[in-house]
C-alpha positions in Angstrom: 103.2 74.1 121.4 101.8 73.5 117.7 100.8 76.6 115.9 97.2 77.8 115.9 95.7 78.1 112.4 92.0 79.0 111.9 90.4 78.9 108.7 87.5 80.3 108.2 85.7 78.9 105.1 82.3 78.4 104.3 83.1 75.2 101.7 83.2 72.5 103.9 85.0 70.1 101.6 87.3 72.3 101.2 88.0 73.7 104.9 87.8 70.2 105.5 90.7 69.5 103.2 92.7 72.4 104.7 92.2 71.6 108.0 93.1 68.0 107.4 97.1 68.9 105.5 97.5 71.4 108.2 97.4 68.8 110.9 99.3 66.5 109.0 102.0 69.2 109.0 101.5 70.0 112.1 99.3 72.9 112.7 96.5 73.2 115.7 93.3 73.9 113.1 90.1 75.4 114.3 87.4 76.4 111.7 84.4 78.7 111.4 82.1 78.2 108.4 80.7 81.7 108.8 81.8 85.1 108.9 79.9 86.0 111.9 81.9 86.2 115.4 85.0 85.4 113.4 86.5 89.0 114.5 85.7 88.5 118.1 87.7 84.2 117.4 90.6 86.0 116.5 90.7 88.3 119.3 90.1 85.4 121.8 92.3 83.1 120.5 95.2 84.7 119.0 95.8 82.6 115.9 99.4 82.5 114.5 97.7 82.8 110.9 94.1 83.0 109.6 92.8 81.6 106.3 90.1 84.1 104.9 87.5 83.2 102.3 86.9 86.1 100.9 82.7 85.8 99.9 81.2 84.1 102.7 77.6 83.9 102.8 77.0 86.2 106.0 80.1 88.7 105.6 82.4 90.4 103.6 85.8 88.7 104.0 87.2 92.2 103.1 85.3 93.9 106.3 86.7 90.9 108.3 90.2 91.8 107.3 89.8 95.3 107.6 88.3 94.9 111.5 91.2 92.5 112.3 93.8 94.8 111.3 92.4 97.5 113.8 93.8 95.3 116.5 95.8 93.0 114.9 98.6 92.3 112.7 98.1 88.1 112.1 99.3 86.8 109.0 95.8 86.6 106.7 95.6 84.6 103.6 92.7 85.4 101.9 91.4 82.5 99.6 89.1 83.4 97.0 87.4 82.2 93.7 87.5 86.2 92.2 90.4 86.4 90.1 89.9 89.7 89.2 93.1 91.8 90.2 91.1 94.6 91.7 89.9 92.6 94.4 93.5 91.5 94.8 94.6 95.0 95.4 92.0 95.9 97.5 92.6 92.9 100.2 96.3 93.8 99.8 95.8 97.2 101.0 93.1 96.3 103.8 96.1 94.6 104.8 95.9 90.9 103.8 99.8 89.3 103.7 99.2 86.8 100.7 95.9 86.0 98.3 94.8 82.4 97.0 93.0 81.9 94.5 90.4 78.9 94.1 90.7 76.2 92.7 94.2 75.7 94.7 96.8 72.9 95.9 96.0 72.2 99.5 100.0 71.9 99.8 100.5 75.0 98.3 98.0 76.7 101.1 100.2 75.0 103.4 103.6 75.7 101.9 102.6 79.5 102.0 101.3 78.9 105.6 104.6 77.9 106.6 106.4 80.5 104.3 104.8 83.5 106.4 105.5 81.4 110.0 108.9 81.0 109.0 109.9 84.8 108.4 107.8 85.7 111.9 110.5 82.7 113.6 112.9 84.2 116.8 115.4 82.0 115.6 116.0 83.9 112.6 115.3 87.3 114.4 118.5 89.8 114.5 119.7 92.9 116.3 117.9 96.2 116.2 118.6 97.2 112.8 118.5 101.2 112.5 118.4 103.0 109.0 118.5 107.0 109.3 115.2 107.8 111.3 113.6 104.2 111.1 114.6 101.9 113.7 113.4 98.3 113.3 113.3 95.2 116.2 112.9 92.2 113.7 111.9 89.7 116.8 109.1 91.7 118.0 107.8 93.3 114.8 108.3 97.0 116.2 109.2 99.9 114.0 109.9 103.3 115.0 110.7 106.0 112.8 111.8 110.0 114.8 110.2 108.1 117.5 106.7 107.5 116.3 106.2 104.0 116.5 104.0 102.5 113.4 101.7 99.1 112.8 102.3 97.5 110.1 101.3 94.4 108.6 103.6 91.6 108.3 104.3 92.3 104.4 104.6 95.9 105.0 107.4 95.2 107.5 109.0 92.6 105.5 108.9 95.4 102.8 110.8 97.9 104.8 113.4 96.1 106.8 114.8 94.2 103.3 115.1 97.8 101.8 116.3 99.2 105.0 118.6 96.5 105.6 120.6 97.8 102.1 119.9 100.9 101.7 120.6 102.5 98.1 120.0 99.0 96.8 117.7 98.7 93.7 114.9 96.0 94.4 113.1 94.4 91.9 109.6 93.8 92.3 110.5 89.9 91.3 113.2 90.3 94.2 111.0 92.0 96.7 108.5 89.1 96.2 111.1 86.6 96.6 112.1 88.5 100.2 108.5 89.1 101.1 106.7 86.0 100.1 109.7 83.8 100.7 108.7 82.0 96.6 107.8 83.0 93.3 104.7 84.5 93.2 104.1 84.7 89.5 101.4 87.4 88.4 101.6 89.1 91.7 104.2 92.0 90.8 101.1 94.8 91.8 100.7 93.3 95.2 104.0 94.9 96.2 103.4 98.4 94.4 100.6 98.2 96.8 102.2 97.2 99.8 104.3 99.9 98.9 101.6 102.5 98.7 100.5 101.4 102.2 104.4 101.3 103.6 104.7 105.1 102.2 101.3 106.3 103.5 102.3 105.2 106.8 106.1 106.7 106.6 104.8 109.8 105.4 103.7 111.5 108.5 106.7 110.3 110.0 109.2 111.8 108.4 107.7 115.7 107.3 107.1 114.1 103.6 110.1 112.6 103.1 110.2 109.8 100.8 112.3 106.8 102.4 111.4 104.8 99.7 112.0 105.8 96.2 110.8 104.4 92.7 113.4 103.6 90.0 111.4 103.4 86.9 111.2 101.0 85.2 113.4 98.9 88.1 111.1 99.0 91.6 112.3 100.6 94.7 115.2 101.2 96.8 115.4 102.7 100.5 117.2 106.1 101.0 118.3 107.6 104.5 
C-alpha cells in the first residue's frame, strides 16, 4: 500500500507541484487548501506525513501543529515563506520534525519526505534497546523511562535513541543533524538545541531531575546513564 501524504497548502501551484513529484515517487497525495478541518483529516485519515504551510489564510499552521501533536506523533514538515529563525524554533518546539522554507526544490520536499519515512521503516527497526532507566522499542516508537512511558515526536526520539544507543559519546550538533534528519541541514544547528530542550523537559520528570543528556560546551551533547 502506497504511503499517504497530505499537504495542506493554500498555493495551489504550488500544492499542485507537490502533489504532482509525490505521485511520481510514489506517494498517495491528498490536499486541503485551508486550515479549517485539517485537524479532524488527520485524525480520520492517519497520514504517514503531513506538509504544513505555515500562514494559511484561515489558520495558524502553528495552532494546527500544536493540536495534532495532542494526539499525534506524524511526521510534519512545515513549509513556510518566514525565514525568520524564531518562527523556526517555535514550530520546532510545537513539535514540527523538519521546516521548509519557500521558495524550495519540489525534489528536495520530497527527498526530506522520504528521509523521515525511511527512519520510521520496520525493516530497519532493532531490538529493545535499554540505556539505564530509558528503555526504547525502535519499531513501535515507545519509550519508557522508570516505567513512565513518554510521547515524543519523531525527532525527539530520533534524538534520544542515537545518544542512548552510545552512551558517553560526544555528539555534534552537525552529527546529530546528520542522524536525525538523515542529510545536511545547513543553518539548522538551533533546531536540535531545541529538540533538545523539549527531549529534556520531557525526561525531567522522569528521572527526579536527572540530566540524561548533558551539554559539552562548546561540542553538543552526549547521553549519560
Amino acid at each position: 500500500m502506497n504511503r499517504k501524504i497530505l499537504v495542506i497548502e493554500d498555493e495551489t501551484q504550488i500544492s499542485s507541484i507537490l502533489k504532482d513529484y509525490l505521485q511520481q515517487s510514489g506517494f498517495e497525495v491528498f490536499t486541503l487548501d485551508t486550515g479549517a478541518g485539517a485537524v479532524d483529516t488527520i485524525k480520520k485519515m492517519v497520514p504517514d506525513a503531513v506538509i504544513l504551510d505555515l500562514m494559511l489564510p484561515d489558520t495558524d499552521g502553528l495552532e494546527i501543529c500544536r493540536q495534532v501533536r495532542k494526539f499525534s506523533n506524524v511526521p510534519i514538515l512545515i513549509a513556510t515563506a518566514k525565514v525568520e529563525e524564531i518562527d523556526r524554533l517555535i514550530g520546532l518546539e510545537l513539535g514540527a520534525d523538519d521546516y521548509i522554507c519557500k521558495p524550495f526544490s519540489p525534489r528536495e520536499v520530497v527527498a526530506r519526505v522520504k528521509a523521515v519515512l525511511r527512519r520510521l521503516s520496520p525493516e530497519t527497526a532493532e531490538d529493545v534497546l535499554t540505556a539505564g532507566p530509558v528503555t526504547i522499542q525502535p519499531s513501535k516508537y515507545q519509550v519508557n523511562v522508570n516505567g513512565n512511558d513518554l510521547t515524543l515526536t519523531r525527532s525527539e526520539f530520533e534524538l534520544l535513541y542515537i545518544m542512548a544507543k552510545n552512551p558517553g559519546r560526544v555528539f555534534s550538533r552537525t552529527d546529530l543533524i546528520a542522524n536525525v534528519h538523515g542529510y545536511e541541514f545547513e543553518g539548522y544547528e538551533r533546531t536540535i538545541d531545541s529538540h533538545v530542550k523539549n527531549l529534556r523537559k520531557k525526561l525531567a520528570g522522569a528521572v527526579d531531575g536527572k540530566e540524561l543528556i548533558q551539554t559539552v560546551y562548546g561540542v553538543g551533547y552526549k547521553f549519560d546513564m
